[in-house]
C-alpha positions as CSV (number, residue, x, y, z in Angstrom):
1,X,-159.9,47.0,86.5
2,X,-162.4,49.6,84.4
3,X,-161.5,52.9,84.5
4,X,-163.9,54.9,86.0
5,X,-165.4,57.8,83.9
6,X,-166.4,61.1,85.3
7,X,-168.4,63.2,83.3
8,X,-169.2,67.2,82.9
9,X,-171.2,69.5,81.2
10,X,-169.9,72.6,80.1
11,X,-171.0,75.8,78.1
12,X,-169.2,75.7,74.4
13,X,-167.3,79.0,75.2
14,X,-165.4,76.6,77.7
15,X,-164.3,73.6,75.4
16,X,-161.6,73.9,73.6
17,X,-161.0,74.4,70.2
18,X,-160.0,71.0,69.2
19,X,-162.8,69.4,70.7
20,X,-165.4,71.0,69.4
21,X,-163.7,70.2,66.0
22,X,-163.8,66.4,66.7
23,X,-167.4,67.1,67.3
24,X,-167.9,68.9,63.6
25,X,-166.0,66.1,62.6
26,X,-167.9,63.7,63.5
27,X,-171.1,65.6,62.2
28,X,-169.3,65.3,58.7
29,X,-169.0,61.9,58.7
30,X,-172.3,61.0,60.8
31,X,-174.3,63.3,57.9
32,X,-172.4,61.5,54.8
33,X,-171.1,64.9,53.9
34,X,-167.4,63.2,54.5
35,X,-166.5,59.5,53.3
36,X,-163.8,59.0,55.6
37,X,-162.1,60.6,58.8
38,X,-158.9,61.6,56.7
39,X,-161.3,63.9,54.8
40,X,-163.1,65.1,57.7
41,X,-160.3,65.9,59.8
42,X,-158.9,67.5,56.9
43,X,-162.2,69.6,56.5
44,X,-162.2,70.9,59.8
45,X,-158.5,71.9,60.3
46,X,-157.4,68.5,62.7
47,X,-155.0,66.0,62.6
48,X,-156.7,62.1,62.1
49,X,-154.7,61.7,65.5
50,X,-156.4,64.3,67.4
51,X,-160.0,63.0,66.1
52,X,-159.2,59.2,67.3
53,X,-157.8,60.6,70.8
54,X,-160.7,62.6,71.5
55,X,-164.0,61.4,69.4
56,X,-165.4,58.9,71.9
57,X,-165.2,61.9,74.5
58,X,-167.0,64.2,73.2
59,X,-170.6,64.5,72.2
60,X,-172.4,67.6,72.0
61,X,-175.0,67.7,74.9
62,X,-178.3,67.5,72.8
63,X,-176.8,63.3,71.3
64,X,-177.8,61.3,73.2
65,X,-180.6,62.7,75.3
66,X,-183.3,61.5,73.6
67,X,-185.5,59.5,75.6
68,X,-183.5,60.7,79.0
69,X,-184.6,63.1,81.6
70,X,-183.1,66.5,82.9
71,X,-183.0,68.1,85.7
72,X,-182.1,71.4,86.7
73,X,-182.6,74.2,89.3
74,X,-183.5,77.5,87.7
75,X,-183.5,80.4,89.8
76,X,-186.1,83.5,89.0
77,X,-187.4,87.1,90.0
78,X,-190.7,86.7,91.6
79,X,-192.8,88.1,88.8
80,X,-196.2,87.3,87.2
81,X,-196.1,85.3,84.9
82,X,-192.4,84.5,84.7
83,X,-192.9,80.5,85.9
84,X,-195.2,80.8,82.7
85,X,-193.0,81.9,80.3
86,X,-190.3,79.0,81.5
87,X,-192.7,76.3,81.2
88,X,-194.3,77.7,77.4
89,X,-190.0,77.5,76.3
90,X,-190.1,74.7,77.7
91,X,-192.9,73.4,75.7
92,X,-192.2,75.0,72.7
93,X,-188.7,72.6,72.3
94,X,-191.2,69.7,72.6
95,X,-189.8,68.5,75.6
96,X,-191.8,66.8,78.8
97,X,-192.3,68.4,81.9
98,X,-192.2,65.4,84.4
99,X,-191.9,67.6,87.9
100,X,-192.3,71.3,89.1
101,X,-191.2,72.4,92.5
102,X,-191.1,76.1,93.1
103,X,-189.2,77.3,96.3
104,X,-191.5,80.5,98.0
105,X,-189.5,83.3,96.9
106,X,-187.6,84.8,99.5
107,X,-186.2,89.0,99.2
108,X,-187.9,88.7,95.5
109,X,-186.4,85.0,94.5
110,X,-187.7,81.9,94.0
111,X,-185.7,78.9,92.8
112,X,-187.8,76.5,90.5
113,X,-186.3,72.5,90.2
114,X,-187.7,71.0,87.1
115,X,-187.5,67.6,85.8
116,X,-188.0,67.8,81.7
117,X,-188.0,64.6,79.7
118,X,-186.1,64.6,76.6
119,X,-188.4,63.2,73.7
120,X,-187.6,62.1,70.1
121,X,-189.5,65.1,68.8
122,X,-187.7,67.6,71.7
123,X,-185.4,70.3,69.9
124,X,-181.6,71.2,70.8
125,X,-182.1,70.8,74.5
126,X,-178.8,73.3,74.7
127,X,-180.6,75.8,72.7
128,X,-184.0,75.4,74.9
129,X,-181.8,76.2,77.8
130,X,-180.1,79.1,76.4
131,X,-183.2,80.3,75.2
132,X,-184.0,80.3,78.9
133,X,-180.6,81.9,80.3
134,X,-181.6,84.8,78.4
135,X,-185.5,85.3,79.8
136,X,-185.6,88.4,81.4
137,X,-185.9,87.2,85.5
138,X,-184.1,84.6,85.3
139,X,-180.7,84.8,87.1
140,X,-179.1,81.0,86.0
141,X,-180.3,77.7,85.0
142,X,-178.1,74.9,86.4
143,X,-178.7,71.5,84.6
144,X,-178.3,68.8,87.9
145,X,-178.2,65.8,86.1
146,X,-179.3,63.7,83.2
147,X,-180.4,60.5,83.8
């Protein structure tokens, strides 16, 4: 019987430590910068162990997207212009917008449930969403699902 997989996504801050240095790991090698896990592992302060437990785990968000489609529900201060300044970050990362649906804002808030495609050409799709964390207005950004 296959073992079921369930899968989340989670801000770095909340991985831990050996994780993410499976995932530099695996950015050595990937990028030729490393010949062989031994030296990698080595690079980043892991055992080879620890990197053959963990590497097909964990992948930062951004691999394997390409091609794929987000979605996410992004709540907002009702403000001019503010739905604008989403969708230009948005388009500045390259990405796709497939769907917009903007709740009416009720007491002064709006929630906003995009659907952006990730294309070859799209940027770090965790950055692009950071980058919109940090709009002033914008209270979170929830990523749904990723199909």
């Amino acid at each position: 019987m296959a073992e079921e997989s369930t899968y989340y996504v989670l801000k770095e801050k909340a991985v831990p430590e050996v994780l993410l240095k499976v995932v530099k790991a695996k950015r050595l090698i990937d990028s030729g910068k490393c010949q062989s896990v031994a030296e990698a592992t080595e690079a980043v302060g892991i055992s080879r162990s620890s990197f053959y437990k963990y590497k097909e785990d964990i992948f930062p968000f951004h691999d394997n997207a390409k091609g794929k489609t987000i979605n996410m529900v992004i709540q907002l201060e009702d403000e001019p212009g503010l739905l604008s300044v989403v969708l230009k970050n948005v388009a500045d990362f390259a990405a796709n917008i497939l769907t917009i649906h903007q709740s009416i804002p009720i007491n002064g808030i709006a929630s906003l449930t995009l659907s952006v495609e990730v294309l070859p050409e799209t940027g770090d799709v965790s950055k692009m969403i950071s980058n919109m964390e940090s709009i002033s207005g914008i209270h979170y950004v929830q990523i749904l699902s990723r199909e």
